[in-house]
Z-matrix of the N, CA and C atoms (Angstrom, degrees):
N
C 1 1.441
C 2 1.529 1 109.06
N 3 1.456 2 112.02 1 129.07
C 4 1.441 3 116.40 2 -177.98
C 5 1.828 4 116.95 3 -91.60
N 6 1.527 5 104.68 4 114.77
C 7 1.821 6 114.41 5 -148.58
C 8 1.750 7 86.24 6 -74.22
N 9 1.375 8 109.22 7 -177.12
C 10 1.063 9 108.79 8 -152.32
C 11 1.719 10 97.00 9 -93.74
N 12 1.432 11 112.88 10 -8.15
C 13 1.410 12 118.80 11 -175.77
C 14 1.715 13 114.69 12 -75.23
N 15 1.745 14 95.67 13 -26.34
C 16 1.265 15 114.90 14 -162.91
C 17 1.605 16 90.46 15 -77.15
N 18 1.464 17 127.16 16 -40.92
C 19 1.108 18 124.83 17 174.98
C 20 1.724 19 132.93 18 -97.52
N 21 1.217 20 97.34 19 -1.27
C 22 1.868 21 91.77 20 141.66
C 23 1.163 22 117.19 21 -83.06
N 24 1.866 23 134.95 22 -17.31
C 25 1.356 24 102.20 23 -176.89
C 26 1.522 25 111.48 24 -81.08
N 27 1.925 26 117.07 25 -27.37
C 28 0.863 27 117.20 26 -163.88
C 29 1.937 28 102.32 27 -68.79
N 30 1.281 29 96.00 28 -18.98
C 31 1.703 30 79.45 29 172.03
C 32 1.343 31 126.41 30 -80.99
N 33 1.323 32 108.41 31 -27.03
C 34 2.215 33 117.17 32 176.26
C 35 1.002 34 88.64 33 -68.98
N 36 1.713 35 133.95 34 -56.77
C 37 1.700 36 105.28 35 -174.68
C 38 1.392 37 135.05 36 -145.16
N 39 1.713 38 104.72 37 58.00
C 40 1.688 39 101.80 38 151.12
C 41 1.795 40 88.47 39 -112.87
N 42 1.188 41 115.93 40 157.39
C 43 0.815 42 124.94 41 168.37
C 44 1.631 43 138.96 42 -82.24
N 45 1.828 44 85.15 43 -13.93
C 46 1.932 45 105.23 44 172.75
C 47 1.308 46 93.09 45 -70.06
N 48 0.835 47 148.13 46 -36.43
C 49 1.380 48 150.17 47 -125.77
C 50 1.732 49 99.70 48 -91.77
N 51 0.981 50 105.38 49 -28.91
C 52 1.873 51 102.58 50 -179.09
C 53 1.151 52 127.64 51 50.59
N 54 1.664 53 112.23 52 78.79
C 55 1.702 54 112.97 53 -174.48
C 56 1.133 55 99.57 54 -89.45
N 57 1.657 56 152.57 55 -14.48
C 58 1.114 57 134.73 56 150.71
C 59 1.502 58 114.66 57 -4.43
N 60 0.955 59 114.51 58 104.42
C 61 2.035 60 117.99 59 160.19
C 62 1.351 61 125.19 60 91.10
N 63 1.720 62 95.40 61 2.53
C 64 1.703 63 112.42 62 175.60
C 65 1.497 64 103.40 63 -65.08
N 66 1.009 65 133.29 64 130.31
C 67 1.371 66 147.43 65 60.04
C 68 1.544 67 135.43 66 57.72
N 69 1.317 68 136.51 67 106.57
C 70 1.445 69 110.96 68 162.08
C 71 2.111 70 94.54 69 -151.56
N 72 1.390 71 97.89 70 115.60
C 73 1.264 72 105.27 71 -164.88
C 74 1.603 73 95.38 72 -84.81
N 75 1.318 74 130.53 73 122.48
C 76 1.443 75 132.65 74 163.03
C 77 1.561 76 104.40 75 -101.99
N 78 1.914 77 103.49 76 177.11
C 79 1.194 78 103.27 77 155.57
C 80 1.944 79 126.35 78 -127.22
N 81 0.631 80 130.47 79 129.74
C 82 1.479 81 134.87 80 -156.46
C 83 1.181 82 112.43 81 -120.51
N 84 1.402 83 111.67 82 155.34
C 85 1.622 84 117.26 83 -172.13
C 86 1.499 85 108.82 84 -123.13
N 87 1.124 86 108.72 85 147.48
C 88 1.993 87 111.39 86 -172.34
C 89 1.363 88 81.26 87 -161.92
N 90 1.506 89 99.71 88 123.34
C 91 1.626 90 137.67 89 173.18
C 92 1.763 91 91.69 90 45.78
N 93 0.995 92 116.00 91 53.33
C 94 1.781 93 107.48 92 160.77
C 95 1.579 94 104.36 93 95.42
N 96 1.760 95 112.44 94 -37.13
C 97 1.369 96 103.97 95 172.04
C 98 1.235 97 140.86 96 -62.27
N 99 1.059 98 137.31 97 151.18
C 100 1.809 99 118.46 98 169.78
C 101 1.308 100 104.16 99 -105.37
N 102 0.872 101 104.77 100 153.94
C 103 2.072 102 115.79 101 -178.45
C 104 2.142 103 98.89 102 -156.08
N 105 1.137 104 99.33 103 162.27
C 106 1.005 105 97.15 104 172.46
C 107 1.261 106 106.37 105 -134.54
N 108 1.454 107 101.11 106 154.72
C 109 1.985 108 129.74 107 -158.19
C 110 1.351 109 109.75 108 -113.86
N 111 1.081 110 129.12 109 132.36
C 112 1.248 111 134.79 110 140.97
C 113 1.474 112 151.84 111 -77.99
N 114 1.173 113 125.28 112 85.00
C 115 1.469 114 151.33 113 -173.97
C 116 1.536 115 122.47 114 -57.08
N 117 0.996 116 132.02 115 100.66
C 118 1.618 117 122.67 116 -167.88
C 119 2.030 118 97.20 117 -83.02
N 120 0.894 119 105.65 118 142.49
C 121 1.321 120 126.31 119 -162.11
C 122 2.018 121 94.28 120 -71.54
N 123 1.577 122 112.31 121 -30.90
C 124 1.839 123 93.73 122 178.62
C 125 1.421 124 107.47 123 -75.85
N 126 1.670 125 123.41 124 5.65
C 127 1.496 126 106.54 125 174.43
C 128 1.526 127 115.12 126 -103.21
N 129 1.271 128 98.55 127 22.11
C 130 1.875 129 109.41 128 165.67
C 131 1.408 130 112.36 129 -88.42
N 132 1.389 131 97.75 130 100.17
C 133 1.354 132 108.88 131 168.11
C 134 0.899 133 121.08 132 -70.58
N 135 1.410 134 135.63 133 -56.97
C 136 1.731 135 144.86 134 175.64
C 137 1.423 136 131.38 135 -129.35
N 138 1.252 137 111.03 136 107.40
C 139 1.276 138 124.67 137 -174.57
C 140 1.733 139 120.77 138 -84.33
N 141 1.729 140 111.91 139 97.77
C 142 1.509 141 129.60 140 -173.38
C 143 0.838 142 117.30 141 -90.92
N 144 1.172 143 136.37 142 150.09
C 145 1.683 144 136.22 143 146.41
C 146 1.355 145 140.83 144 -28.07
N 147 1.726 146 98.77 145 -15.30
C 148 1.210 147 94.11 146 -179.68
C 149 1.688 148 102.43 147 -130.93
N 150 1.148 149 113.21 148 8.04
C 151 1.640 150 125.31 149 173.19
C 152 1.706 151 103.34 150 166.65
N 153 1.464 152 102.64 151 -166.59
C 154 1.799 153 106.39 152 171.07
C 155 1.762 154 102.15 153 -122.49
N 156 1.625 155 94.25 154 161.56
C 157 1.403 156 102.51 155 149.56
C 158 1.266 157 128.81 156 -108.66
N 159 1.406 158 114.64 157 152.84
C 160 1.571 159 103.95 158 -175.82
C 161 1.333 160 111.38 159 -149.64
N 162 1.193 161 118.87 160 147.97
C 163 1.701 162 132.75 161 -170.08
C 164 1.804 163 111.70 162 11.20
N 165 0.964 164 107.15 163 105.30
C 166 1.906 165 102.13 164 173.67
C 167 1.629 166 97.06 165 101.16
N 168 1.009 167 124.75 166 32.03
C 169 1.402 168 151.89 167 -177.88
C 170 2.006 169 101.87 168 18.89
N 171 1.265 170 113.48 169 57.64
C 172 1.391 171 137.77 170 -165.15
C 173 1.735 172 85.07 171 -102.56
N 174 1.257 173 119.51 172 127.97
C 175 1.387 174 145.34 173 159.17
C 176 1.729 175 116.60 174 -78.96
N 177 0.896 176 103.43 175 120.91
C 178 1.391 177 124.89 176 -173.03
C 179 1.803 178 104.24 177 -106.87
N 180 1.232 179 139.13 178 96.41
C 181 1.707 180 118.13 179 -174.19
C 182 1.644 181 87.70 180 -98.98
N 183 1.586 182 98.88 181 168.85
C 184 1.551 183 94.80 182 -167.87
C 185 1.447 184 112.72 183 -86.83
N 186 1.225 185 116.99 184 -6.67
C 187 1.932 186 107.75 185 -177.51
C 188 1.496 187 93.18 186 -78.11
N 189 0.864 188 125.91 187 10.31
C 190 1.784 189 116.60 188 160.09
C 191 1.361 190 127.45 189 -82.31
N 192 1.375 191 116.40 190 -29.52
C 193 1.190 192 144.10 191 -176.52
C 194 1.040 193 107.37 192 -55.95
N 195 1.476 194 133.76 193 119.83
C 196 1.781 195 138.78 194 -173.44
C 197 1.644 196 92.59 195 -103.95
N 198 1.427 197 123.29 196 -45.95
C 199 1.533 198 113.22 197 -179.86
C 200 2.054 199 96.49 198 176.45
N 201 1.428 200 82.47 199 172.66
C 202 1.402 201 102.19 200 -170.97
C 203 1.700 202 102.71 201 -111.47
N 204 1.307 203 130.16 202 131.09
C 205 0.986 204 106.24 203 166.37
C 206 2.071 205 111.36 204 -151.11
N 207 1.222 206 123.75 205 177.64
C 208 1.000 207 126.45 206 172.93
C 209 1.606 208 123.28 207 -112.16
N 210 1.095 209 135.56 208 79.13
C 211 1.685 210 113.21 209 -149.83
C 212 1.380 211 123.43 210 81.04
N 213 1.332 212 104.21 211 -130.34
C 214 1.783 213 96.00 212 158.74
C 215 1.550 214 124.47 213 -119.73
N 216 1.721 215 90.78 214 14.12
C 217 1.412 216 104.34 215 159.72
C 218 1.306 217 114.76 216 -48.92
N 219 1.826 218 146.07 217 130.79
C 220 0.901 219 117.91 218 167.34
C 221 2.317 220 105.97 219 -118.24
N 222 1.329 221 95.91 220 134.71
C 223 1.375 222 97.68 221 -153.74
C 224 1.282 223 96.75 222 -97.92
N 225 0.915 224 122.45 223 -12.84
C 226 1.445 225 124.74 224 173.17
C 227 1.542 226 130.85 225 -168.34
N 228 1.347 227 142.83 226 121.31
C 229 1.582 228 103.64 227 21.01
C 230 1.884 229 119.87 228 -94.43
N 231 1.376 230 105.22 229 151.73
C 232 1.329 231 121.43 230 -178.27
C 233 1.385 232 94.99 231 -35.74
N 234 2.002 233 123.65 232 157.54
C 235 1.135 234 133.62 233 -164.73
C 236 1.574 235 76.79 234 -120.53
N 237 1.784 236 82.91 235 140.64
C 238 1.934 237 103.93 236 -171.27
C 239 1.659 238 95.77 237 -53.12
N 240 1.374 239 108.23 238 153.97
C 241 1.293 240 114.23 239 159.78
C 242 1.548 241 104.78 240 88.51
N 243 1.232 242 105.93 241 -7.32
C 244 2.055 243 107.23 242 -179.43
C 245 1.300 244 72.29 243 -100.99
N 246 1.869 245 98.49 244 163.49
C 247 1.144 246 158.19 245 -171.60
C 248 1.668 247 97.83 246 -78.35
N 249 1.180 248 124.01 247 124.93
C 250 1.911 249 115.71 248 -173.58
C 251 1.821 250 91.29 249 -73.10
């Protein structure tokens, strides 16, 4: 199974890969609530081991991460029963 780190790098740099319009659905908390945000993938500045940063140097770690997607492509995570 390809982790979700493995597939932000492959999107910053192969270029088949087409990060145009990606996506990265987190979940976030404001005043105690959780809601979840949507992140466009060109404001990832730095992609870590233990999450990314992105625009306004805001840390993203990855167990926040609900999924990656393109449209309604969803790129990550893989749907049970597919092939990693």
């Amino acid at each position: 199974m390809t982790t979700v780190r493995e597939l932000l790098n492959r999107l910053r740099w192969d270029a088949a890969a087409q990060a145009r319009g990606v996506v990265i659905e987190v979940r976030t908390r404001e005043r105690g609530a959780e809601r979840l945000a949507v992140v466009a993938f060109e404001s990832v500045v730095e992609i870590l081991p233990q999450g990314v940063t992105v625009a306004g140097e805001t840390f993203l770690p990855y167990h926040r991460f609900v999924r990656v997607r393109r449209g309604p492509e969803v790129l990550w995570p893989p749907a049970e029963g597919t092939a990693p």
